[in-house]
Steps between C-alpha positions, in 0.01 A plus 500: 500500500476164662835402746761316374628192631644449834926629518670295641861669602794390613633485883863689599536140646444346168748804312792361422658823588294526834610767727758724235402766340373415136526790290338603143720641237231681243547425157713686281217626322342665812785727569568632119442876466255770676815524800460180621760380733607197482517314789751240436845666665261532827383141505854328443655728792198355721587139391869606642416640773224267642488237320185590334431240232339554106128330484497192317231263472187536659434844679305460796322783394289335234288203500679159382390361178405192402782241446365477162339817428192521232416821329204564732780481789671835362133659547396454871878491603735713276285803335431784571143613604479706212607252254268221687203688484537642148618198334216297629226782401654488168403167449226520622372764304604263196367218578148681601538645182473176283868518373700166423674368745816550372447886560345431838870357579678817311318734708567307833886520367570828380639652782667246656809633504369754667439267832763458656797573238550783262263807419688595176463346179266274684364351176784379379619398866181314569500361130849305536329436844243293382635376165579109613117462644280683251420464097722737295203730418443580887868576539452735242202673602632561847829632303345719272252650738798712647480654164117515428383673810641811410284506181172557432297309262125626459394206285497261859418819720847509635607882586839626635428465924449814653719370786815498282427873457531470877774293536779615205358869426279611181772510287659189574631305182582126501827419403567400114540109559142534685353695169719240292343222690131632460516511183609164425232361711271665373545290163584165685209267457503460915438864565147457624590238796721795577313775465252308700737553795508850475121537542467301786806685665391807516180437728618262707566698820177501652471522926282246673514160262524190667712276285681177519769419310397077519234605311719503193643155589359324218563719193884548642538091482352536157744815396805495730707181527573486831861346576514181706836652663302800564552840372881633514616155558424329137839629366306710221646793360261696720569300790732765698182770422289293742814470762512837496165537636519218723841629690483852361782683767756197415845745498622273245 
């Protein structure tokens, strides 16, 4: 996998809150169930006590994004290494494989969510994500594929992935509103650009490809429109998805 672009990260001379503490609060949702302990009671004693402050802003701890940020931005500087690598091999595989370049942009898509924001329901996360910028019937793809992968369909050569056998069990069952959701796709006259994505998911994790995500730069300014205030700042319904990635340990 080629190297990303240069990070660039902030000084604790260029920190606003240079020399206090700046603490995380995890999300809500990281500290739901399995015994978790939540944290906050600990943190807001060591505010008291020290005058520990709650990180807001830019953590030094991650490289600064562009004052404008572009959707390639959110790949060298925000996603994970999974998600980078995948996403772009995805793509890849489509566009190698002759599909439109509509799908090309699906498959880079489908997981975004999965970045630098939310794992679960990341179809329908990364479908409100990218609603604004993309054609309806991309949106919808990268929607519906949340539902699709978990169905096989031997007319296209798509079979349930043996990793999910892996992953959930053998006798894992997807949820009704996931069979509901299937189902309906499967008669929706965009269920192919959809589908699409499911086939180039499932092989795109492959060791030693050298990728680059400018490679793409073209198709995205033909498929995504890119904001002129820059992504989380265009005041589009999404907007605060994109802030969230960009200052993702903001306590409020």
């Amino acid at each position: 996998m080629k190297s990303r672009k240069p990070k660039i990260y902030v000084s604790a001379e260029q920190c606003p809150q240079a020399g206090r503490e700046r603490m995380i609060m995890p999300q809500p949702i990281e500290v739901i169930g399995n015994n978790a302990r939540n944290p906050e009671p600990e943190l807001l004693q060591r505010m008291r006590d020290t005058g520990a402050v709650f990180m807001m802003g830019q953590n030094p701890d991650l490289c600064v994004m562009p004052e404008r940020p572009k959707l390639l931005d959110f790949f060298h500087f925000r996603f994970s290494d999974i998600a980078y690598m995948h996403l772009l091999q995805s793509a890849k595989l489509a566009l190698d494989g002759g599909q439109e370049e509509k799908v090309v942009v699906a498959c880079l898509l489908h997981d975004i969510a999965n970045g630098a924001l939310l794992r679960s329901d990341h179809g329908y996360w990364g479908a409100q994500m990218i609603a604004p910028y993309v054609s309806e019937e991309i949106a919808w793809a990268v929607q519906q594929h949340q539902a699709l992968r978990y169905f096989a369909d031997e007319s296209v050569g798509f079979k349930y992935p043996d990793a999910y056998n892996q992953f959930f069990g053998a006798d894992y069952k997807p949820p009704e509103y996931l069979c509901k959701a299937h189902e309906e796709a499967r008669n929706h006259r965009w269920y192919m650009t959809s589908r699409l994505i499911t086939i180039y998911d499932i092989y795109s994790f492959q060791e030693g490809w050298d990728l680059d995500p400018d490679q793409f730069t073209d198709i995205i300014g033909r498929h995504f429109k890119e904001p002129e205030e820059g992504l989380g700042f265009d005041n589009s319904p999404a907007a605060h998805m994109w802030r969230s990635m960009i200052w993702p340990h903001n306590f409020l």
